[in-house]
C-alpha positions in Angstrom: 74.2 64.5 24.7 71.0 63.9 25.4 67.8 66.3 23.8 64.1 66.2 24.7 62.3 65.3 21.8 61.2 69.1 20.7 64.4 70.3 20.7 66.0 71.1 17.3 63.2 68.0 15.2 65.7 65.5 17.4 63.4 62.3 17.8 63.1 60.6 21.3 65.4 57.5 21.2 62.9 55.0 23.0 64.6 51.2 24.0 61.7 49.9 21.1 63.6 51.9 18.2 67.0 51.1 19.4 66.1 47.3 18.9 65.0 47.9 15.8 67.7 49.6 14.5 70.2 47.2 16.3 68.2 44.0 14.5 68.1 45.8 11.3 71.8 46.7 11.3 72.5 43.0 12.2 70.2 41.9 9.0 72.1 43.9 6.8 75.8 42.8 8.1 75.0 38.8 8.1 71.7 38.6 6.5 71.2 35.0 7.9 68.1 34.4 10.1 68.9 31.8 12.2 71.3 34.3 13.6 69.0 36.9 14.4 67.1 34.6 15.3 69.0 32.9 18.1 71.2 36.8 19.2 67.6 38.7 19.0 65.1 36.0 20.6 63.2 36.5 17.2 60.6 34.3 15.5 61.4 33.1 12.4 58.7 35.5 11.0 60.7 38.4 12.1 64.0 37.4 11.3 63.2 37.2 7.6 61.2 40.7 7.6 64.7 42.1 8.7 66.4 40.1 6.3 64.0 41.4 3.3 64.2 45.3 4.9 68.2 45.1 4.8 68.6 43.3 1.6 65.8 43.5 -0.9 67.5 42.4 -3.5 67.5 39.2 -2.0 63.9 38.9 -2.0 62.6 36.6 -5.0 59.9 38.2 -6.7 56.9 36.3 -7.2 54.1 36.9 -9.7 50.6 38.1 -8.3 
């Protein structure tokens, strides 16, 4: 069922977000870039921002 965005705080499903989610989602299955990289058309850049978002534990942390 689709709602227009005012209706009950229901946000507007735009083809933008539903990447996002979808690539996000991915990251946090296989958590391997390459694969995002090649099923997404991602740069390498992007792939491991997913990759970091889904599993931040993951993510070394380096002194500042």
């Amino acid at each position: 069922m689709w709602r227009s965005p005012g209706e009950s705080g229901i946000k507007a499903l735009t083809l933008s977000g539903l990447r996002q989610d979808r690539s996000l989602n991915e990251a946090a299955e296989s958590a391997d870039p390459l694969r995002l990289m090649r099923l997404f058309g991602i740069t390498e850049q992007t792939a491991m921002r997913y990759v970091t978002a889904a599993h931040p534990e993951r993510t070394a942390k380096l002194p500042r």
